[in-house]
N, CA and C of each residue as an Amber inpcrd file, in Angstrom:
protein
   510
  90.9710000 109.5040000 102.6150000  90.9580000 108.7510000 101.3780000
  90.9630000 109.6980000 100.1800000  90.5590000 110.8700000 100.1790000
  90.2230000 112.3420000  98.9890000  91.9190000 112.2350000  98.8460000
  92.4110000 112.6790000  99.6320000  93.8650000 112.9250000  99.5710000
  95.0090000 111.9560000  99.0160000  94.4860000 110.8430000  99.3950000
  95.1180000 109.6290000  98.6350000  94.6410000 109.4210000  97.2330000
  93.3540000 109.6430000  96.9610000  93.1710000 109.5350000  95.6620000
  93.8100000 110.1430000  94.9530000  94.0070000 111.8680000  95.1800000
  93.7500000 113.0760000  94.5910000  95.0630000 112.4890000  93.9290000
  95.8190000 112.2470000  95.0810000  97.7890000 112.7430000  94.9760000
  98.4280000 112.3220000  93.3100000  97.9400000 111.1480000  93.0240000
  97.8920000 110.5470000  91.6060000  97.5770000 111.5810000  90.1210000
  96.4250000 112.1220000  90.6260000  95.9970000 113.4540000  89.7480000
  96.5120000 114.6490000  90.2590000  97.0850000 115.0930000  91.1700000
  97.6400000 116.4580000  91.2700000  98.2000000 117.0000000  90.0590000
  98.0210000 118.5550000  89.7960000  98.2450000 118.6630000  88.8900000
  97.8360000 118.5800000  87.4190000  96.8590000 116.8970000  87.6120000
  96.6290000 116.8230000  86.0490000  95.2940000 117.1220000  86.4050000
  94.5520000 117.6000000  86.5930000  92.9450000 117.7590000  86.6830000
  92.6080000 118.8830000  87.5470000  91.2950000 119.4400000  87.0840000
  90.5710000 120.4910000  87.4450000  90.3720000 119.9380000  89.0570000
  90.1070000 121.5010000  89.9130000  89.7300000 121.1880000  91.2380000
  88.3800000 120.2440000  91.2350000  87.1800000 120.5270000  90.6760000
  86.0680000 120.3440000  90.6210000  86.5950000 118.3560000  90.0840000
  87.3470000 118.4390000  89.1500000  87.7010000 116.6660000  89.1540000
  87.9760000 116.1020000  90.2420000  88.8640000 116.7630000  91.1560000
  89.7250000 116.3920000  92.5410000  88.7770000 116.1710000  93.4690000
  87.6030000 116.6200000  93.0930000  86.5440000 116.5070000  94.4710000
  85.5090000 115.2260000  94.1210000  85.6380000 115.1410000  92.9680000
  84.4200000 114.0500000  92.4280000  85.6260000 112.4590000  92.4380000
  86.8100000 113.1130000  92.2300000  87.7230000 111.1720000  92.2630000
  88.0430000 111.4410000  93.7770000  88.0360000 112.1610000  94.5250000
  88.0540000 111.3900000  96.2620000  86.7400000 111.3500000  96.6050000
  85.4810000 111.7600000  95.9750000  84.3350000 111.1420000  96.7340000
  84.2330000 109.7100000  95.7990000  84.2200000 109.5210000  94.6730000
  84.0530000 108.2250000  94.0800000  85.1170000 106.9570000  94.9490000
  86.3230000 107.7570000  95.5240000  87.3790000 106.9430000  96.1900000
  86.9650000 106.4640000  97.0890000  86.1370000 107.2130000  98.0120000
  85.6160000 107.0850000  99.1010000  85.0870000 105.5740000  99.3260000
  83.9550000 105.3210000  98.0350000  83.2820000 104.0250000  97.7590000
  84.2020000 102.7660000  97.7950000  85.1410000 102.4190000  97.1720000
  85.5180000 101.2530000  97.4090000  86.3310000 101.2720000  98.8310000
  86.6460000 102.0610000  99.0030000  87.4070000 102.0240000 100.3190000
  86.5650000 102.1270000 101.3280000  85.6980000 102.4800000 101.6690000
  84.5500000 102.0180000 102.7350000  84.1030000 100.8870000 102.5740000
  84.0250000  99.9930000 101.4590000  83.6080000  98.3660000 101.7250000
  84.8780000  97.3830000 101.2430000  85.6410000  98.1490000 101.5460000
  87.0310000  97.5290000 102.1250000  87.2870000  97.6180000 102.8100000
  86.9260000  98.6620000 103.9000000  87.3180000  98.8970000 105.3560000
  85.8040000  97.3920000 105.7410000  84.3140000  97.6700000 105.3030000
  83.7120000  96.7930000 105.8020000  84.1460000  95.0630000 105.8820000
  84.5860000  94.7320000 104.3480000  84.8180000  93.5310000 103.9410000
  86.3860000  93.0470000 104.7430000  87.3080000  94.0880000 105.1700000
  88.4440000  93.6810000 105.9420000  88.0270000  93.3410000 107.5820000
  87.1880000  94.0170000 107.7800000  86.3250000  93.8150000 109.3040000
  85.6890000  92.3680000 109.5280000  85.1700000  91.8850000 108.0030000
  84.7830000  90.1230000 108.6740000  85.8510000  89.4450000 108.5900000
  87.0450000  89.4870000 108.0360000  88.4990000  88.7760000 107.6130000
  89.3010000  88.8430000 108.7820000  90.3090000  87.4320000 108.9130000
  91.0040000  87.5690000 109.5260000  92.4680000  88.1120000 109.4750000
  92.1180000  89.5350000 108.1950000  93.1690000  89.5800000 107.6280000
  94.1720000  91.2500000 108.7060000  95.2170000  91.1880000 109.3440000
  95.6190000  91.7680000 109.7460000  96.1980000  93.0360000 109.1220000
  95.3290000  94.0460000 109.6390000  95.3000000  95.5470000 108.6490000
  94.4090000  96.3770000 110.3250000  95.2330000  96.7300000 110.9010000
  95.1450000  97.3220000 111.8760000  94.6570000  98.5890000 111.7060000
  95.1500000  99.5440000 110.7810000  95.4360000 100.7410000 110.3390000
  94.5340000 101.0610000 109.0820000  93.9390000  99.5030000 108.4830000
  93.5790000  99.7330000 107.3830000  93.8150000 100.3740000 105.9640000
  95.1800000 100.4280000 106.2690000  96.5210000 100.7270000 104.9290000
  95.5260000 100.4980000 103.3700000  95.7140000  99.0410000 103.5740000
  95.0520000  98.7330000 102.3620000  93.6480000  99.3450000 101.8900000
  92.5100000  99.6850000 102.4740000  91.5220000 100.2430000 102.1910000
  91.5950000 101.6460000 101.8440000  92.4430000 102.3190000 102.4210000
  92.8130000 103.4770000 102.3830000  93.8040000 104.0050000 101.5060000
  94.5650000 103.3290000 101.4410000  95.9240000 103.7340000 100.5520000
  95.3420000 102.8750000  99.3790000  95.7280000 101.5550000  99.3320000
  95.5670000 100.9510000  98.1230000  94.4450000 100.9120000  97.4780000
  93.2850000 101.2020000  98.0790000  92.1020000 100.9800000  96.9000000
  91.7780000 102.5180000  96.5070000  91.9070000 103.5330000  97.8100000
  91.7400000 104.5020000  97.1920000  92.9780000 105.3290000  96.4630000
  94.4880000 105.0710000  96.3940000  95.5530000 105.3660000  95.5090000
  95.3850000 104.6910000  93.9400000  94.4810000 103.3730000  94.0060000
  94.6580000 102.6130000  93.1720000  92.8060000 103.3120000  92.2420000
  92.2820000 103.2790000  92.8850000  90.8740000 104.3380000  92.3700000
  91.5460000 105.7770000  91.3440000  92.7670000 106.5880000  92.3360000
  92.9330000 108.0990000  92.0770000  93.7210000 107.7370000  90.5430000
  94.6750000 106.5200000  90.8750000  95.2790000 106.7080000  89.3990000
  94.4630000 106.0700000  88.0190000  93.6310000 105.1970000  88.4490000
  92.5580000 104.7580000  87.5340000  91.7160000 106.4830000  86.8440000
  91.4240000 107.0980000  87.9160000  90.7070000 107.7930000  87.3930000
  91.5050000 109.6240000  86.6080000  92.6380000 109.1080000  87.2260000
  93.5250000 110.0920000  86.3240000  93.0970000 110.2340000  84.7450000
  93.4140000 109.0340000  84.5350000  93.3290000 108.9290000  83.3170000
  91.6930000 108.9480000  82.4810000  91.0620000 109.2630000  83.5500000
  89.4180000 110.0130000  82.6350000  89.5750000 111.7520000  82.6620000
  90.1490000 111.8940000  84.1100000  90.0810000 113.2750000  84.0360000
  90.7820000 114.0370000  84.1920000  92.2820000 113.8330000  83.1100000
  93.1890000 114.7880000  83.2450000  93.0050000 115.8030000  81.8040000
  93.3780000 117.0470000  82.1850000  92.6470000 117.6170000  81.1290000
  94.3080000 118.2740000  80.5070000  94.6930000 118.5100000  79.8050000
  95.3910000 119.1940000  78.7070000  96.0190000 120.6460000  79.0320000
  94.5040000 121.1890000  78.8460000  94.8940000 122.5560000  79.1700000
  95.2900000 122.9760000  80.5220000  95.6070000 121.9850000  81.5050000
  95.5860000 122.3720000  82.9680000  97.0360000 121.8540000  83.2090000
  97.6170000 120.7930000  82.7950000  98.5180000 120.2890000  82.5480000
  99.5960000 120.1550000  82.0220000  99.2320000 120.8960000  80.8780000
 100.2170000 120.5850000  79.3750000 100.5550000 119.3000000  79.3700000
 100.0600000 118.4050000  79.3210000 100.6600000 116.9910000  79.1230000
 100.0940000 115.7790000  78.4190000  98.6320000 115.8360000  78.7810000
  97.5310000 114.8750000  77.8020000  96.2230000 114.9560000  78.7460000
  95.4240000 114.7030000  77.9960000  94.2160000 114.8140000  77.8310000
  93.8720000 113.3470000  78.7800000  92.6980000 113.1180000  79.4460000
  91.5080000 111.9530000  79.8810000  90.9590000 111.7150000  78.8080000
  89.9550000 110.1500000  79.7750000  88.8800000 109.9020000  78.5500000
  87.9850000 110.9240000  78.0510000  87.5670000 111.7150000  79.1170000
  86.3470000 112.5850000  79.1230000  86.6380000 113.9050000  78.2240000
  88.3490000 114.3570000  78.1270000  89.0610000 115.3260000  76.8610000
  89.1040000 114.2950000  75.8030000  88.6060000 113.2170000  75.0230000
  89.2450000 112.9040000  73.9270000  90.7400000 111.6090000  73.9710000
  90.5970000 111.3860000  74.8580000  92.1150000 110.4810000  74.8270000
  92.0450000 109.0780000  75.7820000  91.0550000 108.4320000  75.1030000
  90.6930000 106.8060000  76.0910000  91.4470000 106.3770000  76.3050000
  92.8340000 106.0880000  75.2810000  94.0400000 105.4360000  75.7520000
  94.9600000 105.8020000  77.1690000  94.5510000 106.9670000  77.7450000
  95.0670000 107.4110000  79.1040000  94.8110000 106.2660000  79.8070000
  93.2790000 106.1870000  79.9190000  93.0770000 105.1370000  81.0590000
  93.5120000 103.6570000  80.8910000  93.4110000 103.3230000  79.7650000
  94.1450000 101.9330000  79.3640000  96.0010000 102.2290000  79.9950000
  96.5260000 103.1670000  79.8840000  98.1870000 103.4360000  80.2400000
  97.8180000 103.8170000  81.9510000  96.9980000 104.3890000  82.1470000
  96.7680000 104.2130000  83.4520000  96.4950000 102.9300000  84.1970000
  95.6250000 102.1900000  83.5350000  95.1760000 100.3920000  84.0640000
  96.5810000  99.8990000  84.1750000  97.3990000 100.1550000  83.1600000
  98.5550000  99.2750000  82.6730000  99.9160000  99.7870000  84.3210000
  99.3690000 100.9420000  84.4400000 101.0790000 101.2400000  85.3980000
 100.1560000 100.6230000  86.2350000  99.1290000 100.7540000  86.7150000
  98.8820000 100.1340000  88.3700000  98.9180000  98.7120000  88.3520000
  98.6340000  98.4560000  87.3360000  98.7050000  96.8060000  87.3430000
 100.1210000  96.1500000  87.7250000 100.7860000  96.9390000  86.9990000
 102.2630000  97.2940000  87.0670000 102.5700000  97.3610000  88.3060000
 102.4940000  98.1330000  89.3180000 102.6220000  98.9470000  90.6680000
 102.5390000  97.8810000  91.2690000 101.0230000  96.7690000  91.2770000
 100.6460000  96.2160000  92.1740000 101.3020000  94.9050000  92.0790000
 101.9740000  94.4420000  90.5030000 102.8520000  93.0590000  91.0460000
 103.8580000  93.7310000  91.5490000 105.0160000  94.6030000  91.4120000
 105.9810000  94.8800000  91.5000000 106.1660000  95.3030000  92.9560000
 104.9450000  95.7690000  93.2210000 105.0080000  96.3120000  95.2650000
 104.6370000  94.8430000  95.7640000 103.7730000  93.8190000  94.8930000
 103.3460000  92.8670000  96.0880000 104.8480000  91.3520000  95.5090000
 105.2780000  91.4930000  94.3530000 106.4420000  90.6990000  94.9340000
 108.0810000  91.5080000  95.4810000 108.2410000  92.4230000  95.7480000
 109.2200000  93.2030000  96.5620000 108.9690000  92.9960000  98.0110000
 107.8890000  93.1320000  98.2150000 107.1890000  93.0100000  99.4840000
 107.1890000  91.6320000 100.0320000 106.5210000  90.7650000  99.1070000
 106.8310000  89.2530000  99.3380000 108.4980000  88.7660000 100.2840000
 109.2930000  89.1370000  99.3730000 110.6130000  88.8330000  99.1400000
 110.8120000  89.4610000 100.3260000 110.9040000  90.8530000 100.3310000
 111.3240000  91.4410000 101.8920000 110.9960000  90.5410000 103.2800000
 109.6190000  89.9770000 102.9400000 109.1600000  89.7700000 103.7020000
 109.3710000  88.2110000 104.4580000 109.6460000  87.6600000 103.5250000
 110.3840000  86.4240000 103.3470000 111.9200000  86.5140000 104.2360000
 112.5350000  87.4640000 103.7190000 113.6970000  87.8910000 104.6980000
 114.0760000  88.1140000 105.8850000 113.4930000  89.0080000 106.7120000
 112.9750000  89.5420000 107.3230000 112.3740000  88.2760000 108.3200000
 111.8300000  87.3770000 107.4760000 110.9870000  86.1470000 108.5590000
 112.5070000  85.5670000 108.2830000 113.2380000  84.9790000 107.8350000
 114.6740000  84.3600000 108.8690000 115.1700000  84.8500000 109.5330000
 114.8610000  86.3720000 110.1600000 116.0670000  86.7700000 110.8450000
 114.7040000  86.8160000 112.0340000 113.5840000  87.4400000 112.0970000
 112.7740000  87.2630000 113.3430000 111.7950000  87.3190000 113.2170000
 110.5820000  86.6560000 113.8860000 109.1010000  86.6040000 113.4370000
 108.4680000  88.0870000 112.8170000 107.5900000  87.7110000 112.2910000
 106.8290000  88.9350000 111.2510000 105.4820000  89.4660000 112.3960000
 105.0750000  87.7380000 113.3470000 104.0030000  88.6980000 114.0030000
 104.2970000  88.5010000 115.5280000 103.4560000  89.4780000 116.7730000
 103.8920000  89.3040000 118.2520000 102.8160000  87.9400000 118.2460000
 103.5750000  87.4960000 119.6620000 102.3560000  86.4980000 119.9170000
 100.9780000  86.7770000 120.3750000 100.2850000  86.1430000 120.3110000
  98.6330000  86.4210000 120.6990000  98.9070000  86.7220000 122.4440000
  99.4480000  85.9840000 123.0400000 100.0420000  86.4670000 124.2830000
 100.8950000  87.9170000 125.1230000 101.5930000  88.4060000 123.7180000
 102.2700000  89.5240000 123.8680000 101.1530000  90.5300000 123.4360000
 100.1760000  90.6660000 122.7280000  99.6770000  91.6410000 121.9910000
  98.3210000  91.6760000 123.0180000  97.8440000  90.7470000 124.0620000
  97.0960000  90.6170000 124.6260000  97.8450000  91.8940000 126.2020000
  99.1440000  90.9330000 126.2650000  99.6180000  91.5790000 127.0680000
  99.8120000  93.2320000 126.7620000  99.6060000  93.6630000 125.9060000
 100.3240000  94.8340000 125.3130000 101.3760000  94.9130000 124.3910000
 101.8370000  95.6310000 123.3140000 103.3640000  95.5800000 122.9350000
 103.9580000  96.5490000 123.6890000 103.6600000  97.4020000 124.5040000
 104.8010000  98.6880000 125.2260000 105.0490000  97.4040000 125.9950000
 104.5620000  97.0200000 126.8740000 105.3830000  96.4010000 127.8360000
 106.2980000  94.9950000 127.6800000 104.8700000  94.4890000 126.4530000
 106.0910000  93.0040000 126.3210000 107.4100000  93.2160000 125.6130000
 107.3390000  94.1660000 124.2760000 108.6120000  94.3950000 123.5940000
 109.6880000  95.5520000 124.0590000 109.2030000  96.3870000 124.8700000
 110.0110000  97.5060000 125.9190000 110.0850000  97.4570000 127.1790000
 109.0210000  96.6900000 127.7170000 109.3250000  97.0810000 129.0910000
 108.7800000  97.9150000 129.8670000 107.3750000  98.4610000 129.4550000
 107.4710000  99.7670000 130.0250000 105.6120000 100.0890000 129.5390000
 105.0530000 100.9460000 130.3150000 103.7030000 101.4110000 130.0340000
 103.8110000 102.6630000 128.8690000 103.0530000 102.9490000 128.0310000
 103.3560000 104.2270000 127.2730000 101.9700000 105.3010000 127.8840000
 100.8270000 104.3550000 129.0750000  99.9570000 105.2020000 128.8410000
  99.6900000 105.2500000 130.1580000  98.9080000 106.2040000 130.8760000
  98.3740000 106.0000000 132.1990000  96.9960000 106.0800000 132.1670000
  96.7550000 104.6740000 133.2050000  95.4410000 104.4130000 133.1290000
  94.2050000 105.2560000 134.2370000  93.0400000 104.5350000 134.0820000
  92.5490000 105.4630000 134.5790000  92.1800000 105.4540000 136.0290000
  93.2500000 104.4180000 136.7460000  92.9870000 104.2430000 138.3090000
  94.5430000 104.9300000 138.7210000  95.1300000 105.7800000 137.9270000
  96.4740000 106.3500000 137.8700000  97.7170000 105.4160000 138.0180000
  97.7850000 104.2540000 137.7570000  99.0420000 103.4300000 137.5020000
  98.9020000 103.4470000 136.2420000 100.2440000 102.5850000 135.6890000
 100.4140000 102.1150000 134.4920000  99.6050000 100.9310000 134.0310000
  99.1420000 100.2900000 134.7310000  98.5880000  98.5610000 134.7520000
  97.0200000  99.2100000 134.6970000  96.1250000  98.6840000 133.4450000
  94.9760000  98.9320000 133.0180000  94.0660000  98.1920000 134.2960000
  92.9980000  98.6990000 134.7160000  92.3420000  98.5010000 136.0760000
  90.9780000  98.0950000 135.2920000  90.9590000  98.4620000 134.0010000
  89.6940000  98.1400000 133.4540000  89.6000000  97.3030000 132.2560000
  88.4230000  96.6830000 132.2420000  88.5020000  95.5810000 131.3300000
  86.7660000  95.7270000 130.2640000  87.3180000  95.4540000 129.1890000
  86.1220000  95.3330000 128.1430000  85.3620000  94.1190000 128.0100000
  83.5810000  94.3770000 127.9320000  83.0850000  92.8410000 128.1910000
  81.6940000  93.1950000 126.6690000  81.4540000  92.2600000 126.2290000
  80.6540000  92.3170000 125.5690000  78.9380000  92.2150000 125.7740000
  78.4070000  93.0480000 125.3820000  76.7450000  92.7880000 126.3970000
  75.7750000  93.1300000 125.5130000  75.1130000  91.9370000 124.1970000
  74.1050000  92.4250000 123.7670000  75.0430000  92.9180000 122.4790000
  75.7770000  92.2540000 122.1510000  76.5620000  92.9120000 120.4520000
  77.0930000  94.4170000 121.2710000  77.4010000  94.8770000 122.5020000
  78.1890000  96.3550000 122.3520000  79.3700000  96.3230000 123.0910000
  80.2410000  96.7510000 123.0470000  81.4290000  96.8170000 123.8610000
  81.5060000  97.5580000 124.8230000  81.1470000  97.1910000 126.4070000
  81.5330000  98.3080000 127.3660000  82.8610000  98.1280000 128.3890000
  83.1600000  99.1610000 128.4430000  84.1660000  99.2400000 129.7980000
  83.5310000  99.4250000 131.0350000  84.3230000  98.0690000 131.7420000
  84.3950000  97.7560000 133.4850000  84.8230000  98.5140000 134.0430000
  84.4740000  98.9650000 135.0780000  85.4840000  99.2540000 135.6650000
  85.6620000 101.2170000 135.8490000  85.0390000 101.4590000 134.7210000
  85.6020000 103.4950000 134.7660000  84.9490000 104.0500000 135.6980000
  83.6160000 103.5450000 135.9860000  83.0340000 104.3160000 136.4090000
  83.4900000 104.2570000 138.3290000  83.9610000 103.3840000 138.8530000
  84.3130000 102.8200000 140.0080000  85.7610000 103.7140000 139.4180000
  86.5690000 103.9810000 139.2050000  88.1860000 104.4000000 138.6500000
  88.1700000 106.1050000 139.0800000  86.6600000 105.9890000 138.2180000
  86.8960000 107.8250000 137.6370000  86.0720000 108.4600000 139.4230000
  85.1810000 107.8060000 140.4270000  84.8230000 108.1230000 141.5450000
  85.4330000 107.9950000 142.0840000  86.6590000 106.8700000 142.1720000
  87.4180000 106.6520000 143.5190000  88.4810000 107.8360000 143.3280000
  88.7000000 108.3910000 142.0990000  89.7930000 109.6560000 141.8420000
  89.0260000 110.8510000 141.8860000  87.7710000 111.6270000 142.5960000
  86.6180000 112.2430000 142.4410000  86.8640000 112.8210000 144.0400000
């Protein structure tokens, strides 16, 4: 998330800035990773917590701490120049209709020609095998076909099955 913030300020800000806007980044994007975890909102990868709140944090905060002399270009709030961050508010605001109706539209497209998601059936099944054909991984009873299964016990997730897998290959 440091790195996603930073990328926005590269260049315009001191190292010592670069370290304080990816730990401040850090914050909303950890209770976006939490708050996407009770949702049924599909973010596998957590793109959005990561990229967007903390890309959308780095360029917010460009505009406090880009400094002048490091830059040649303009000053932050914190050099003298509040209006940065107001032109900073203004492009992301910017960014974020313009990526979320492009995206819309694509996406819209894209759904006439073939579904947007696998079925709960295929994704259960796997996607290597339902959409290819094929295992990508080997399991741990040495076929392709998973021998073990996850059960819930007491709020924790354990795996069935390894310990019988990993002796009978012993």
């Amino acid at each position: 998330v440091g790195l996603v913030a930073i990328t926005p300020a590269a260049g315009l800000v001191s190292p010592l800035s670069a370290i304080i806007i990816g730990a401040v980044a850090a914050v909303p994007s950890y209770f976006g990773l939490v708050w996407r975890a009770k949702t049924s909102l599909d973010d596998s990868l957590d793109v959005v917590a990561a990229h967007g709140l903390g890309g959308t944090v780095g360029a917010l905060l460009t505009g406090v701490f880009a400094d002048e002399s490091l830059n040649g270009v303009g000053n932050g709030l914190l050099f003298g120049n509040p209006m940065q961050l107001a032109i900073q508010g203004a492009a992301v605001l910017a960014v974020i209709v313009y990526t979320g109706l492009a995206s819309f539209i694509i996406l819209k497209l894209i759904s006439v020609v073939m579904p947007l998601r696998a079925t709960s059936d295929d994704e259960t099944t796997g996607l290597d095998l339902s959409l290819h054909g094929e295992e990508a991984y080997l399991h741990a009873d040495g076929s392709g076909r998973a021998s073990l299964s996850l059960s819930e016990a007491g709020g924790r997730r354990t795996v069935e099955g390894l310990s019988a897998a990993v002796s009978d290959r012993a």
